[in-house]
C-alpha positions in Angstrom: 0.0 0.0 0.0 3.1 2.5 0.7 4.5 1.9 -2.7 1.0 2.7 -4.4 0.7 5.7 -2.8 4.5 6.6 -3.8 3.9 5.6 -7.3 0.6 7.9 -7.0 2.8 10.7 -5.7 5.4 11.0 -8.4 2.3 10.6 -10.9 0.8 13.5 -9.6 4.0 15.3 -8.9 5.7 14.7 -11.7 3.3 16.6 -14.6 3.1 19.5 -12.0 6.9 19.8 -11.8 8.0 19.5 -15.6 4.4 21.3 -17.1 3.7 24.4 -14.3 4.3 27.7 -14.8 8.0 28.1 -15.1 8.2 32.1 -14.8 6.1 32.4 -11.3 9.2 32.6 -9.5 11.2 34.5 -12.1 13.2 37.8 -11.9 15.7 40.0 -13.7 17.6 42.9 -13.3 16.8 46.0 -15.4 19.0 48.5 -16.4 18.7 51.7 -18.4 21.0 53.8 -20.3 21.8 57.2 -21.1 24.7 58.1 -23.2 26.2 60.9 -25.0 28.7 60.6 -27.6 31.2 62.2 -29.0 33.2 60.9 -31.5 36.5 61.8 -32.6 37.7 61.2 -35.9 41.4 62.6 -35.9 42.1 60.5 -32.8 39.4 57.9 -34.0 38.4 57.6 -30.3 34.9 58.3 -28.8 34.5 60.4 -25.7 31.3 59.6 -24.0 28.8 59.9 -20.6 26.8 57.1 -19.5 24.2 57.7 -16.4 22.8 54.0 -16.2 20.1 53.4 -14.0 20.1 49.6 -12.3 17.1 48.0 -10.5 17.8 45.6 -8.4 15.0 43.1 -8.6 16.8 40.1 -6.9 16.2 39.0 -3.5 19.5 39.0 -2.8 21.6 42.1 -1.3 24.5 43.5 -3.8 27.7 44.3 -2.4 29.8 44.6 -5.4 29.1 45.9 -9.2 30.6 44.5 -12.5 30.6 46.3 -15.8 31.9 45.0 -19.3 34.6 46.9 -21.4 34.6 44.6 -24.3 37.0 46.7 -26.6 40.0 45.9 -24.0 39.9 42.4 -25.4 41.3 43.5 -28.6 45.3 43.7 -27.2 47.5 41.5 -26.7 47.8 40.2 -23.4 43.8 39.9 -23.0 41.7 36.6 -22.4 40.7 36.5 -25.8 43.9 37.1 -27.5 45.9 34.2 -25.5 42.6 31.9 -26.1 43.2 32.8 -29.9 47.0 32.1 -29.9 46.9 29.1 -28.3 44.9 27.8 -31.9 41.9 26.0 -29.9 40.0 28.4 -29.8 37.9 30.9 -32.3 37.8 30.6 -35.9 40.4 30.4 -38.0 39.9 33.2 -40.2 39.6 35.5 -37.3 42.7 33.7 -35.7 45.0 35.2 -38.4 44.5 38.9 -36.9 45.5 37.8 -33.3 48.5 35.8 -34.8 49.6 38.5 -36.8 48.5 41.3 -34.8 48.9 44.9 -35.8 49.3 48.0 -33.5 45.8 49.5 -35.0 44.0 46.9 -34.1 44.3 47.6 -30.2 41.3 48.9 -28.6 40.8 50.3 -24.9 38.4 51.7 -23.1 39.8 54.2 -20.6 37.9 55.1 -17.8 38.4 58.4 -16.6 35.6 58.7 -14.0 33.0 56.1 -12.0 30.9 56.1 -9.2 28.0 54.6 -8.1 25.1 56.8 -5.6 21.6 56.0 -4.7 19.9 59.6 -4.0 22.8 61.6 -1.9 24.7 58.9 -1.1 28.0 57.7 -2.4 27.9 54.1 -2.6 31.6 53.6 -4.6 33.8 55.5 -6.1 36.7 53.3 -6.6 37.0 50.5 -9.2 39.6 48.0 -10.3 39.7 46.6 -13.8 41.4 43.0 -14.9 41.2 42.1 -18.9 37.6 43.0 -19.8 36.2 43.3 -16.2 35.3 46.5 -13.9 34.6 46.0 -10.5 33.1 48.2 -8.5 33.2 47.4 -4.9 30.3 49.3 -2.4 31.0 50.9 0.5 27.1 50.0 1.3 25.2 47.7 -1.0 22.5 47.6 -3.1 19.4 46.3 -1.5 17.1 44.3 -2.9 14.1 46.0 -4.6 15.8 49.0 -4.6 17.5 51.6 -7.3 21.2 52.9 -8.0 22.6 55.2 -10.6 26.1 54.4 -11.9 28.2 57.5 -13.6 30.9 57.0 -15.7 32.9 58.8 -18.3 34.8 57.2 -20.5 37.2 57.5 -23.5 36.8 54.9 -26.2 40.2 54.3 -28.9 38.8 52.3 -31.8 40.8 49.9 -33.0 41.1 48.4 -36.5 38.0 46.1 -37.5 38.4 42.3 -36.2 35.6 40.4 -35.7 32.2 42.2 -35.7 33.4 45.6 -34.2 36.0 48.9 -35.2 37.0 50.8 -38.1 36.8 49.8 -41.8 37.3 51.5 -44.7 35.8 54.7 -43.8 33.0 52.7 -41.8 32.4 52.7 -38.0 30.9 49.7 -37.1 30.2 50.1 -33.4 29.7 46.9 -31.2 30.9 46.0 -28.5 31.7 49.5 -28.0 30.5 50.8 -24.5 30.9 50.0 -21.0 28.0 47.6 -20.4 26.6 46.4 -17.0 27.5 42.4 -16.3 24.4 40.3 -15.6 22.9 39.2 -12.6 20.5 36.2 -12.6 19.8 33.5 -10.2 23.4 32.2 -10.6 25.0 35.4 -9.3 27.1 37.3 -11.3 28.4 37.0 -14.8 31.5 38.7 -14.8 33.4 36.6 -17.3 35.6 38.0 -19.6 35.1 38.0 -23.5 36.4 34.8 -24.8 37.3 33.9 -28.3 34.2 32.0 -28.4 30.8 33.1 -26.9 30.2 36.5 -27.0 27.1 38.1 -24.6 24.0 38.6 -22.2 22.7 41.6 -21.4 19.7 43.3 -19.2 17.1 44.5 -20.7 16.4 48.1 -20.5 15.8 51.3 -22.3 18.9 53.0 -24.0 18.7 56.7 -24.6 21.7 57.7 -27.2 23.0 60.9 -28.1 25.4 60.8 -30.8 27.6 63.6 -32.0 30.1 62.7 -35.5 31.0 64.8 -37.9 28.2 65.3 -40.5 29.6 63.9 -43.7 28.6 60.3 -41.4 25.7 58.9 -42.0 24.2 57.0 -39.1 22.0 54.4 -38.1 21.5 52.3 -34.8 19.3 50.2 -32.4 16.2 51.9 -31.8 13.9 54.6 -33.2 15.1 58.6 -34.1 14.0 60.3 -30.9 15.3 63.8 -32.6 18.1 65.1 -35.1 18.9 64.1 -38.6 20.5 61.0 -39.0 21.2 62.1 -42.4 18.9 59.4 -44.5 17.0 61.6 -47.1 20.1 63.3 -48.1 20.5 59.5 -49.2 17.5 58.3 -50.0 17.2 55.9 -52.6 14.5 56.3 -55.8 13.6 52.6 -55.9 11.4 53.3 -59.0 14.2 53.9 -60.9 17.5 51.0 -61.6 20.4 51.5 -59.2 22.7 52.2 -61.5 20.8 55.1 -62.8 19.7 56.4 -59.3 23.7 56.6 -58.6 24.5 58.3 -61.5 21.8 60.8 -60.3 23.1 61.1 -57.3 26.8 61.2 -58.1 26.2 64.3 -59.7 24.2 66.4 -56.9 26.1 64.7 -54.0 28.2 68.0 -54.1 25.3 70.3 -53.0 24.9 68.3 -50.0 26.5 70.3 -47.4 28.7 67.8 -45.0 30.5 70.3 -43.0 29.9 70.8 -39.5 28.5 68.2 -36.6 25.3 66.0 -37.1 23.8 65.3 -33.6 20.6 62.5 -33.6 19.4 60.6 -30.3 18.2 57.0 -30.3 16.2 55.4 -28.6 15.3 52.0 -27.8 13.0 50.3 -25.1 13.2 46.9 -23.9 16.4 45.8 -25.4 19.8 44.4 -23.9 22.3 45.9 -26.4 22.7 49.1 -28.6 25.3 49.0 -31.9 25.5 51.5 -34.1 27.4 52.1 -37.8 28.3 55.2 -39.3 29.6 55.9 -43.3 30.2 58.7 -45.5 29.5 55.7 -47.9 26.1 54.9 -47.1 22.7 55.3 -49.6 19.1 54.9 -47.8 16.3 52.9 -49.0 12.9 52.6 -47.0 9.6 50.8 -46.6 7.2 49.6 -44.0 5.5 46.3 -43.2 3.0 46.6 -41.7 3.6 48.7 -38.9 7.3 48.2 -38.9 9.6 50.4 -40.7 12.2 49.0 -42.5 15.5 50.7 -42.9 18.4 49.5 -45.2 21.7 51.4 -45.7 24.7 50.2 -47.5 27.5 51.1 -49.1 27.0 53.1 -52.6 29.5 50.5 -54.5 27.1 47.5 -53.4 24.3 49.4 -54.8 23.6 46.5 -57.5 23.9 43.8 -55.3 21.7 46.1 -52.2 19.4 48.0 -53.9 15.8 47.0 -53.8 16.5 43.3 -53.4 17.8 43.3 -49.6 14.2 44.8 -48.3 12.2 42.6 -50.3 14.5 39.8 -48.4 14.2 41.0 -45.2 10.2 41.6 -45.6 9.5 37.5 -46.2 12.0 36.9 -43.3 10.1 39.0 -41.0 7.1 37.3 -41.9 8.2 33.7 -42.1 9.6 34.6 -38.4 6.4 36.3 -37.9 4.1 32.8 -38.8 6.5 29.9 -37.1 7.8 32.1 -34.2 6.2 35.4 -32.9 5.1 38.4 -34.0 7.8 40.9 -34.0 7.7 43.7 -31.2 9.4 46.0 -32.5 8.4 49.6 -34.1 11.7 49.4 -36.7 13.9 46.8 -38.0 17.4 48.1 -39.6 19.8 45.9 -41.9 22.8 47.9 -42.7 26.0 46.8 -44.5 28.8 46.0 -42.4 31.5 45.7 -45.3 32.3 42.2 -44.1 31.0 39.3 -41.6 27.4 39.7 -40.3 26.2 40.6 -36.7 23.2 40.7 -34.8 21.8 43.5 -32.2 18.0 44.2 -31.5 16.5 46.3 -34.4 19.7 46.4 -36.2 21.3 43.9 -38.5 25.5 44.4 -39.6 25.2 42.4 -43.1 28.5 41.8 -45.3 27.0 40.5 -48.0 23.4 41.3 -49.9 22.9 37.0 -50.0 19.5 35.8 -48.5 20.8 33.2 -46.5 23.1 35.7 -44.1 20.1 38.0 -44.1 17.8 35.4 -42.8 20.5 34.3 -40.3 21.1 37.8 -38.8 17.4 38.7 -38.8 16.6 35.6 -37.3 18.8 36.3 -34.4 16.8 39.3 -33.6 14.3 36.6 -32.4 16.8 34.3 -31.0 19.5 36.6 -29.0 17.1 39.7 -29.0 13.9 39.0 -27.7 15.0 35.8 -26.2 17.7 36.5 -24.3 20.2 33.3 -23.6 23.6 33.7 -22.4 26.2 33.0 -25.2 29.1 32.5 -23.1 28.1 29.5 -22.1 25.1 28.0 -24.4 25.7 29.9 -27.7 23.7 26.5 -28.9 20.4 28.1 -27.7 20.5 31.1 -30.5 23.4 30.3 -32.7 21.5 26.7 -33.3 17.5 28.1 -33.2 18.8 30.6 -35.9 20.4 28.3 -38.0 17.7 26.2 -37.9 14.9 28.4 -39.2 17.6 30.0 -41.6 18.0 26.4 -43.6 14.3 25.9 -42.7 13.3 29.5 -44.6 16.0 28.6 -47.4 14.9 25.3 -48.0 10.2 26.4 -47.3 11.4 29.2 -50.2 13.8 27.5 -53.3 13.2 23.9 -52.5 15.7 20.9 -51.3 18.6 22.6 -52.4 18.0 25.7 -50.3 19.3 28.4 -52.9 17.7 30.6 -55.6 20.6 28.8 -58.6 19.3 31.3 -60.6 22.0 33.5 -59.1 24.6 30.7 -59.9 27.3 31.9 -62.8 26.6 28.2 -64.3 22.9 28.1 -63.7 22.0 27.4 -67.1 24.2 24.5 -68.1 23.7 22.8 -65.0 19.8 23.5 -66.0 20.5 22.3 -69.3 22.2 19.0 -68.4 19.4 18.2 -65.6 22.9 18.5 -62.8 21.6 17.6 -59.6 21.9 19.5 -57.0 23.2 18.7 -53.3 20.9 19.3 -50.6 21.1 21.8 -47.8 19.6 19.3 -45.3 22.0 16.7 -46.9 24.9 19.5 -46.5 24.4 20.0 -42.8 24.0 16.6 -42.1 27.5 14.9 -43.5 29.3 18.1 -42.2 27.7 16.9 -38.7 28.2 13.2 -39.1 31.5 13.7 -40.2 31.7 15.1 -36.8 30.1 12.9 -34.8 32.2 10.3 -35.9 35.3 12.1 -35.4 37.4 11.7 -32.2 36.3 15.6 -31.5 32.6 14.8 -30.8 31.5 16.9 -27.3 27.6 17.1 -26.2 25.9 20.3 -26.7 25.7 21.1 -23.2 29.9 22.1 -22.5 29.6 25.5 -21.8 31.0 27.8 -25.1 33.9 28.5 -24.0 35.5 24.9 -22.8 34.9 22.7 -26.2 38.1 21.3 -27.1 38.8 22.7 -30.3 37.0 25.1 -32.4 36.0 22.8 -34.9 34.0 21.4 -31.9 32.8 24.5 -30.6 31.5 25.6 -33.8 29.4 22.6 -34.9 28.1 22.3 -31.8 26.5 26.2 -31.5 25.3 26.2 -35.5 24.8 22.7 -37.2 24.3 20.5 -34.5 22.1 22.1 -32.6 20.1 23.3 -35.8 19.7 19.3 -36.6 18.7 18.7 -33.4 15.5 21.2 -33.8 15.0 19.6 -36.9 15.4 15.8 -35.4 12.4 17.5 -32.7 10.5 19.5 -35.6 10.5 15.6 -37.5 9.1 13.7 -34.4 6.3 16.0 -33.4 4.7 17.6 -37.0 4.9 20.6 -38.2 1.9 21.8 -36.2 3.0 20.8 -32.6 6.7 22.4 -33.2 6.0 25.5 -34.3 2.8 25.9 -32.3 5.4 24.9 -29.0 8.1 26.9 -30.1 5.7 29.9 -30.4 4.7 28.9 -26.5 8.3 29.2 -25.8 9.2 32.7 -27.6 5.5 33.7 -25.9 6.0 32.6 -22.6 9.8 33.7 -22.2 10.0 37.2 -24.8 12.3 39.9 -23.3 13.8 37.3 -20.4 16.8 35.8 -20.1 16.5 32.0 -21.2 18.6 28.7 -20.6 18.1 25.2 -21.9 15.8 24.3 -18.7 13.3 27.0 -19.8 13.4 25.9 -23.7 12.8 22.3 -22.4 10.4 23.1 -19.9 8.3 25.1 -22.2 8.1 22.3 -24.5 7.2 19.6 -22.6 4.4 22.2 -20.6 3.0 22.8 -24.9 3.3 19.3 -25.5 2.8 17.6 -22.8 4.9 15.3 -23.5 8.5 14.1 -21.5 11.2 14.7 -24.0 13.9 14.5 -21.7 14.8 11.2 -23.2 15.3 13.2 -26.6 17.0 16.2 -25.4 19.5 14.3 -23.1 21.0 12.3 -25.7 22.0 15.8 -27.5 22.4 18.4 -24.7 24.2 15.9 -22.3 25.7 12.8 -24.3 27.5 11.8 -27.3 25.1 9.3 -28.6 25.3 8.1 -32.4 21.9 7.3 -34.3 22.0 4.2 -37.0 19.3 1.8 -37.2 19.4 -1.1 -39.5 16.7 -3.3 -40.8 17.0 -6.7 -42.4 15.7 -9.8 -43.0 12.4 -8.2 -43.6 9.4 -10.9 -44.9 5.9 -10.8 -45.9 3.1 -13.3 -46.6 -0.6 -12.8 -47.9 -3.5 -13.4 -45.5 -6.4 -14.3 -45.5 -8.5 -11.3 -45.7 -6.3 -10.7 -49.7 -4.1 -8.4 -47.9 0.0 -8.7 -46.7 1.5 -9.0 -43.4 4.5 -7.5 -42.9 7.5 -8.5 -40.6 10.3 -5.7 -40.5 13.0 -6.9 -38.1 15.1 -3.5 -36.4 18.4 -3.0 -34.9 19.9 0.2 -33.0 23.6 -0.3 -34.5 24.2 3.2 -32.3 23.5 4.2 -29.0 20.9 7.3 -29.6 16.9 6.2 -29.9 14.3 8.0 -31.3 10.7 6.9 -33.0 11.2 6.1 -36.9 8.7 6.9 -39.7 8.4 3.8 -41.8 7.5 3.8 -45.6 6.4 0.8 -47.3 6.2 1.7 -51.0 3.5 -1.1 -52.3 3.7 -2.6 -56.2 1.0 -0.1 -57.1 3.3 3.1 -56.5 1.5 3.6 -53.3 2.7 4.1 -50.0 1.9 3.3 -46.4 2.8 5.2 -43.9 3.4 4.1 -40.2 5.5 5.1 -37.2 8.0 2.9 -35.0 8.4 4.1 -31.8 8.6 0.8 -29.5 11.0 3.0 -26.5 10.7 -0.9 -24.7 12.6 -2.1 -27.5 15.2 0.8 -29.2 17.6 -1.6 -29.4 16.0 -4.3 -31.3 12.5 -4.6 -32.1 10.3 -6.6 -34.8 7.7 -4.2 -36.3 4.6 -6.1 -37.6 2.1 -4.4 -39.4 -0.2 -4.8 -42.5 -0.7 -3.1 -46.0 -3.1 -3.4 -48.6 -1.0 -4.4 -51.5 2.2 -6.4 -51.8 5.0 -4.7 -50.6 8.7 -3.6 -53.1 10.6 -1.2 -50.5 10.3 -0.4 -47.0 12.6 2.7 -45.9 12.3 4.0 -42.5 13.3 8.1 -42.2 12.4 7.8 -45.8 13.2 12.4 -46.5 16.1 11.5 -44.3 15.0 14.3 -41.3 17.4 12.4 -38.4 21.2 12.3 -38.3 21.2 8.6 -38.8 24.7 8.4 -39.7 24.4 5.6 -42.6 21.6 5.8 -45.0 22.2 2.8 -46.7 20.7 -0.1 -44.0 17.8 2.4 -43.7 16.2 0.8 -46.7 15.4 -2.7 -48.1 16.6 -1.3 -51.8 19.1 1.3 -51.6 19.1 3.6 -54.8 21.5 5.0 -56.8 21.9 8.3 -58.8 23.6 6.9 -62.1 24.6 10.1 -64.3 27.5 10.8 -67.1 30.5 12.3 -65.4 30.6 16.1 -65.7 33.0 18.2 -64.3 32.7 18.7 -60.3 29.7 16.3 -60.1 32.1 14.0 -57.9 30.7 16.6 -55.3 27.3 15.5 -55.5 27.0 13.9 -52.2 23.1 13.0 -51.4 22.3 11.4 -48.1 20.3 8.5 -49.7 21.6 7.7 -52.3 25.1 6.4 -53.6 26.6 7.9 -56.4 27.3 6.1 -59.9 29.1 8.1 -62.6 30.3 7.2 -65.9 32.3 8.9 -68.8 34.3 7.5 -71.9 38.4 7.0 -71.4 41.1 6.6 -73.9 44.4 5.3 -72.5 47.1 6.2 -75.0 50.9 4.8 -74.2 53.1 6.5 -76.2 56.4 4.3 -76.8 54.2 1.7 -78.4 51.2 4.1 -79.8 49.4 2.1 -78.1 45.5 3.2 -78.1 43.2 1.8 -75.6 39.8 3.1 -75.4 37.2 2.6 -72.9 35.2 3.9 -70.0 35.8 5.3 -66.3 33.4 4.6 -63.4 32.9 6.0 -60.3 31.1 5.0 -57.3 30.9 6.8 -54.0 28.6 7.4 -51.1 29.6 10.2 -48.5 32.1 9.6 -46.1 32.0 5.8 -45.9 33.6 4.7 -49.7 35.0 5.9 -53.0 35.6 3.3 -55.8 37.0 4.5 -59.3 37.4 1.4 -61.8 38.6 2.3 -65.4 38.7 -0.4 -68.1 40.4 0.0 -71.4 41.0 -2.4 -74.7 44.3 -2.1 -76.0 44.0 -2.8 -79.8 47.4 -3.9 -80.7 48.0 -6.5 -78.1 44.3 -7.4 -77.8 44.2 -7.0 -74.3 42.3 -5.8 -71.4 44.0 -2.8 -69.3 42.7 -1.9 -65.9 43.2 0.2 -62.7 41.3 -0.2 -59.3 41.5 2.5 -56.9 39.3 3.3 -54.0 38.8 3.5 -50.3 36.5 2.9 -47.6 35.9 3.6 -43.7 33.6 2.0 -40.9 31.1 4.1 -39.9 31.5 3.2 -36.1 35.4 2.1 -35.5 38.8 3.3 -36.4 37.9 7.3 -36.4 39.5 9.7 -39.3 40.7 6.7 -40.9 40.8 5.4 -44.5 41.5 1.7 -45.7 43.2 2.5 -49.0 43.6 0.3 -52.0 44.4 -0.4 -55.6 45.5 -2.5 -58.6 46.2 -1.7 -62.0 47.4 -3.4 -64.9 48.4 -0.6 -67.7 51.3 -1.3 -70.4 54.4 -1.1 -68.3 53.3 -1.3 -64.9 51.5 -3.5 -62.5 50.8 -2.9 -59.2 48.9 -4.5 -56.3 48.9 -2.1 -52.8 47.2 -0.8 -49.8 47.5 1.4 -47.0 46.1 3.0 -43.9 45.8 6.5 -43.7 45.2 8.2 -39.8 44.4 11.9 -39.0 
């Protein structure tokens, strides 16, 4: 009787626990900004006033203060420097400005003034700062529920552009750029310093911006024009007529535009946790609205015919595929602005380096995930880095098909049209680069924090393709409705808070009702491999004229998860049922019955799951057979093996020997590569050959190739193999 009423308990417990109202007991900080600016161009250095107001909505008493100077990393000596040098960490092409470093790319924030009061009373006036860190210690602390006002005044030198932030080309692209209050959440305080990897969490707030730059700049920024020019329809755009006719229009009256003096415009922004701004002599302005929202594009005059028209129209769908599978955006403005090179994210305002869809959907998309819902990047970049990538392939792929790309933009579009060249898919993409990954000797669970993977190679999958699959894997096992209907729960529930992988799960499971910890922890806390195999499959007619079906299933791996099965029948038609026994993941006999008599049965049959190997998904694994044109060797689909042919003339010339024939190749992703080439020689009426190929195992011997080959050709014989390691 006790262990009923335990068992009744947890029942009970349990759904209250994993699907109650997660935010009851929630509480941030909030911190608002006012800044003016100055900025200097002859000493390329900005001189500014910040009067931040912080709330302190913890229950916990505050004794100490941390702020973030996130320019400082940019010398040598700082965390993010050594972390780059050590060649673990970062990406490479990033890497090469720390290894080679340059005296203009330093950057510093100086401070020249601090103190923290609440009313008359001095709370601190002293501060210490290590790397990117200011620490303000309180001669009385901040109570909870209470409110203090920090002062500082600051010089800012601007460094040379490296990474997303600095000086380029005439451009300021300002990120990072201000001293920014450290978060305080439930964990305490988050007063790391900026790593090579993971990059930021912020309070929300209001930011009020006053920014002073010589008036030949044209500026945009985070937030809506509160008053002052910011110089845009001295700029503006005709999008009824071409570009290239607009610019010669405007390369002719640009010299009545009078650019002497200062230009002075305040920003201002509510309910964000970052501000960036850019500024350019360079810039052109194009506008429009959706909706409510304006939408405000500037970019560099030169990209005009890449820009021009066609970035708006792109941002418009994104906003409203975001808008239909995610949340309304809350905004009143969203601008996209051209950062030269690289792409960035801040809340109302996009840094783009190139005019291409899929970096525009990317950076957009982060306005969602990063903006709105706020994660810390330092140590779970997965949960926007991941969540954007995701719904970027997703948007790519909902738009221009399986190969998620408009190839109408491709230089060889119309031969590759003409010759019927297949195209890899993005899915398919994403998914080798993963498994390839996976099984590697580098594979680390999501759940490391960003800054402690291994290697970048590890860091990197893990925050974008990974974690994208993942939603993807989750998006495949519960339907389009229930995903995007929970993920709309979870941007609903948790908009303008700070989020972690507890709350995404959490919020889930409360939509769903269902307990997906099984799914998640195999991802988030593991290094499980997916690869089930069926075999040995049988049927037999009944006797009510219709088939039984006996499909025997093995777990090859050590990941589960519920498998949509397709049996295509000798009409054409298919049947359509789910596995998902969880009693029996490793190995399982799936009965079922179909109407006609079945040819194939393929379970994942659009490949959706990182299964790493296609081929024992399926009773008849296909192949794409093709003539060999140039570069289609890098046709890799996911389910499908490769077979490509072409005509081959061996010619020896001591003999004049001629030997024609025919070249095949064989290949199917990662796992094995045959070429075979088979020639008659004429004059000696003989057959000339030459084997060569290679082949791994999917779950032993990591990073290695068996290696192999014969030949017979007219002087020469060989017969070899070899091992190749990483």
């Amino acid at each position: 009787m006790i262990n009923l009423w335990i068992s009744a308990a947890i029942f009970i417990i349990f759904p209250i626990f994993l699907y109650g109202n997660t935010t009851e007991s929630y509480w941030q900080q909030r911190v608002d900004y006012e800044m003016e600016i100055i900025l200097d161009e002859i000493s390329r250095s900005l001189h500014g006033t910040s009067v931040i107001d912080y709330y302190n909505n913890s229950p916990d008493t505050l004794n100490q203060v941390f702020i973030h100077l996130y320019p400082n990393a940019f010398q040598p000596g700082s965390v993010k420097f050594k972390e780059y040098n050590t060649g673990r960490f970062g990406r490479d092409s990033r890497r090469q400005f720390f290894k080679n470093w340059k005296n203009e790319y330093n950057a510093e924030i100086k401070i020249d003034e601090c103190f923290v009061s609440q009313g008359n009373k001095l709370l601190s006036n002293t501060f210490k700062i290590e790397d990117t860190i200011l620490e303000l210690p309180l001669r009385e602390p901040i109570l909870p529920k209470t409110k203090a006002q920090i002062s500082i005044k600051w010089t800012h030198m601007i460094g040379q552009h490296i990474e997303r932030y600095g000086y380029n080309n005439g451009q300021y692209n300002m990120a990072q750029w201000y001293p920014k209050l450290a978060v305080y959440d439930h964990q305490g305080w988050h007063n790391e310093p900026f790593h090579a990897e993971g990059e930021f969490y912020g309070e929300f707030g209001d930011y009020t911006v006053s920014l002073d730059v010589p008036k030949k700049l044209i500026v945009c920024a985070t937030g809506e024009v509160l008053k002052g020019d910011p110089g845009w329809e001295d700029v503006r755009v005709d999008t009824t007529l071409e570009f290239i006719v607009w610019s010669d229009i405007f390369d002719s009256t640009k010299a009545f535009i009078d650019t002497s003096g200062r230009r002075n415009v305040q920003f201002f922004a509510k309910n964000v946790h970052d501000f960036a701004w850019l500024a350019s002599q360079n810039f052109v302005y194009e506008y429009d609205k959706l909706g409510s929202t304006d939408i405000h594009c500037l970019f560099n005059q030169s990209n005009g015919d890449e820009w021009s028209r066609s970035v708006i129209k792109k941002t418009k769908n994104v906003i409203l595929w975001m808008n239909s599978k995610f949340g309304e955006y809350p905004y009143p403005q969203v601008t996209v602005s051209d950062a030269l090179k690289g792409g960035m994210e801040y809340p109302m305002l996009v840094m783009n380096g190139t005019a291409n869809e899929d970096l525009i959907s990317h950076e957009i998309g982060h306005i969602w995930f990063y903006g709105i819902l706020a994660n810390n990047e330092a140590s779970e970049a997965w949960l926007d880095e991941g969540f954007t990538t995701f719904q970027e392939d997703a948007y790519m792929i909902n738009k221009y098909g399986i190969s998620g790309r408009y190839h109408q933009d491709d230089y060889d579009y119309d031969i590759y049209r003409l010759l019927n060249y297949p195209r890899s898919g993005l899915l398919s993409r994403a998914q080798w680069n993963v498994i390839d990954y996976v099984r590697s000797r580098h594979h680390e669970p999501l759940g490391k924090k960003t800054y402690n993977y291994t290697s970048n190679r590890s860091g990197e999958t893990n925050h974008y393709a990974k974690s994208a699959l993942m939603l993807n894997e989750l998006r495949y096992i519960l339907g389009d409705n229930e995903f995007f209907g929970s993920m709309k729960h979870y941007y609903n529930t948790w908009k303008f808070k700070h989020v972690n992988k507890d709350r995404f799960i959490n919020s889930i499971a409360n939509y769903t009702e269902k307990d997906l910890s099984w799914f998640f922890d195999s991802w988030i806390n593991d290094t499980d491999v997916l690869d089930y195999e069926i075999y040995n499959w049988s049927w037999r007619k009944n006797n009510q004229n219709k088939w039984d079906v006996t499909l025997p299933i093995r777990n090859k791996g050590d990941r589960f998860l519920p498998m949509l099965v397709h049996t295509e029948l000798e009409d054409g038609s298919v049947d359509s049922i789910w596995w998902s026994n969880r009693k029996s993941w490793f190995s399982d006999t799936l009965k079922y019955e179909v109407e006609k008599k079945p040819k194939v049965i393929t379970i994942d049959p659009f490949f959706q799951t990182l299964d790493v190997d296609f081929r024992n998904n399926t009773t008849n694994f296909p192949n794409h057979i093709s003539f060999y044109w140039p570069g289609l060797d890098r046709y890799k689909p996911r389910e499908k093996g490769v077979l490509l042919y072409k005509p081959h003339i061996y010619y020896y010339k001591p003999n004049k020997d001629i030997a024609p024939g025919a070249l095949f190749k064989y290949s199917y992703g990662p796992y094995n590569s045959l070429t075979m080439r088979l020639n008659y020689n004429y004059n000696k009426k003989e057959i000339l050959y030459y084997v060569d190929g290679w082949f791994s195992f999917v779950h032993h011997f990591p990073e290695t190739k068996f290696k192999y080959w014969i030949f017979d050709i007219p002087g020469l014989k060989e017969l070899g193999a070899e091992i190749e390691k990483k």
